[in-house]
N, C-alpha and C positions, 0 to 999 in steps of 0.2 A: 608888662609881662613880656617874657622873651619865650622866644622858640627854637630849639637848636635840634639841629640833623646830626643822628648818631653814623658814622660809616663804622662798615666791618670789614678796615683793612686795607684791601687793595683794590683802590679805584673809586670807590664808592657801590653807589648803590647797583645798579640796571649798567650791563655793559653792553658798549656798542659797537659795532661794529660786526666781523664777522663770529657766527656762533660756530660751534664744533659741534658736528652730529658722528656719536660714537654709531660705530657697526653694530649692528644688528649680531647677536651673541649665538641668541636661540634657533634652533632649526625644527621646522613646523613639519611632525612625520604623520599628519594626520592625512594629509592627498597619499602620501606612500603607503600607508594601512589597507588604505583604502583599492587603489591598485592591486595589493596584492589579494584583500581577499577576494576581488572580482575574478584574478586570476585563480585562483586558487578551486573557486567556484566551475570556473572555466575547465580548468583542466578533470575533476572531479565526475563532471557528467562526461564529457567524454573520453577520458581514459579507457572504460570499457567496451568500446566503439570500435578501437585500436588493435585488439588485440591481433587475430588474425582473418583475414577477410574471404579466405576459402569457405564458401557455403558448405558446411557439413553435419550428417544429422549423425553423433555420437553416439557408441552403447551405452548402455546407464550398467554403475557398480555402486557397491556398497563402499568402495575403497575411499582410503582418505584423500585430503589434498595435498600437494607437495609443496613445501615452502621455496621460492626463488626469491635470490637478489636480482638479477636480473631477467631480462627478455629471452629465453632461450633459442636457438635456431629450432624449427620447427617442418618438419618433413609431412603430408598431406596427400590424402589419396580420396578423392572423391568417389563420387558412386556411379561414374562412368571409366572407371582404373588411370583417370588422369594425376601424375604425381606433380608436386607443388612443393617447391623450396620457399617459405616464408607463405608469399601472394603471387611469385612466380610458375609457369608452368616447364617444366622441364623435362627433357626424355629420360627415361628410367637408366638407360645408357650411360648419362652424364651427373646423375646424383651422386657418386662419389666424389668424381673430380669437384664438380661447382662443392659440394660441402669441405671437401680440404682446404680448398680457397679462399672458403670464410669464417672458416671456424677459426676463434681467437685462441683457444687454447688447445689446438689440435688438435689431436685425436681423444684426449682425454673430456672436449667439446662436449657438454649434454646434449642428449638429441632427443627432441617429444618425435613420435608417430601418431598421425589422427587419422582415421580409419571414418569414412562410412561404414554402418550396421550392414550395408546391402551390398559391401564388399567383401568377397571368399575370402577364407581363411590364409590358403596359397595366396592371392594375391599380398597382401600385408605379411608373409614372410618372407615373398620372395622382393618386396623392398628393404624388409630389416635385413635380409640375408647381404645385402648389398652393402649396406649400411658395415656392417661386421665385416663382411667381407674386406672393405677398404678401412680395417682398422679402428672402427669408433667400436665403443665397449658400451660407454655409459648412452643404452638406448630405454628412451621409455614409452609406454603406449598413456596418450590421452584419454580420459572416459569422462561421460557427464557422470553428477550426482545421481543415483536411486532415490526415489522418493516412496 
């Protein structure tokens, strides 16, 4: 009885020498998912943190909300009549200039006004009168929700 070895082709059987290791094809997005929903998590609780940091206690209205694409510039009068550009504090003297300096679209710029409840009535006109005064139109006053 005999025994014979079939080859297939080229070389034979088991090749030796050096092997070839193709690259790696697939890219593994499961660490990046991951990443992002942590961020995402992240950014979600304190987004609302962010907004604006002047401590102020708002009138409450029945009025709706306003839809924004973006962060508005925001003008702020506490309830000791100190006014505030964003978180900044500023003299009432220089609120037109510092807002034409940074408003991106000009004068046409939206501008919120947040008023403390225990700030007169004159005082918050005679910031918006300013506000006007140096050309912004589109002003609006801030309120909490009524409940």
């Amino acid at each position: 009885m005999g025994a014979g070895v079939v080859s297939s082709g080229s070389g034979g059987g088991r090749r030796r020498g050096r092997r070839r290791h193709r690259p790696m094809s697939e890219i593994n997005v499961t660490p990046f998912v991951d990443v992002m929903l942590v961020l995402l998590i992240i950014f979600m609780v304190s987004a609302p943190l962010l907004t604006v940091g002047v401590p102020i206690e708002l009138p409450r209205t029945q009025a709706n909300p306003l839809d924004s694409d973006k962060e508005p510039l925001t003008v702020s009068v506490n309830a000791e009549g100190q006014v505030f550009l964003q978180d900044t504090e500023i003299p009432l003297e220089e609120l037109a200039d510092r807002l034409a300096a940074v408003a991106a679209e000009g004068m046409q710029e939206r501008i919120f006004v947040r008023a403390d409840r225990g700030v007169g009535y004159g005082e918050v006109m005679r910031v918006m009168g300013r506000l006007n005064r140096a050309g912004f139109s589109r002003i609006g006053l801030v309120t909490d929700i009524e409940q």
